[in-house]
C-alpha positions in Angstrom: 38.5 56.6 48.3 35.2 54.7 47.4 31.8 56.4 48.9 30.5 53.4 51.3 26.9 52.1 50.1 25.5 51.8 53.5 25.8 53.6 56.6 25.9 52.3 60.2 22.9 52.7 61.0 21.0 51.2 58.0 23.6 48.3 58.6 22.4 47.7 62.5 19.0 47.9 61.1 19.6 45.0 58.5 21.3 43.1 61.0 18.5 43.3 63.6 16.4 42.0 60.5 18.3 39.4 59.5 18.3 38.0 63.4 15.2 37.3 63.4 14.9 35.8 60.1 17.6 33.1 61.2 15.7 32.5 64.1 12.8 31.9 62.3 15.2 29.0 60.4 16.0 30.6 57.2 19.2 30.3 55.7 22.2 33.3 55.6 21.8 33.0 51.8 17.9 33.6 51.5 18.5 36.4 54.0 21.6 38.1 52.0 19.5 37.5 48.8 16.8 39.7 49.8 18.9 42.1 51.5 21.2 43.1 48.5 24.5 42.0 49.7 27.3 39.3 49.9 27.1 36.8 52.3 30.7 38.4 52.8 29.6 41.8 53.9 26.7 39.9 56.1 29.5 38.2 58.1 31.8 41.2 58.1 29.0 43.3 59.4 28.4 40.8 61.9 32.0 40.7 63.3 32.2 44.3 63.6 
């Protein structure tokens, strides 16, 4: 099985970032940009 690149807690930590970029209007796209990953694994993150 694959080793994961990120870990849960660096993943709560990106999300908690990335809410308050969209609330400061940026777009999912700039935000995933910057971060390193998919806008895939931004949403998947999210619904977990």
């Amino acid at each position: 099985m694959p080793r994961k690149r990120h870990t849960a807690e660096p993943i709560i930590g990106l999300l908690r970032q990335a809410e308050v970029e969209l609330a400061q209007g940026r777009t999912v796209g700039e935000i995933c940009r910057e971060l390193g990953v998919s806008e895939a694994s931004f949403y998947r993150w999210r619904s977990e």
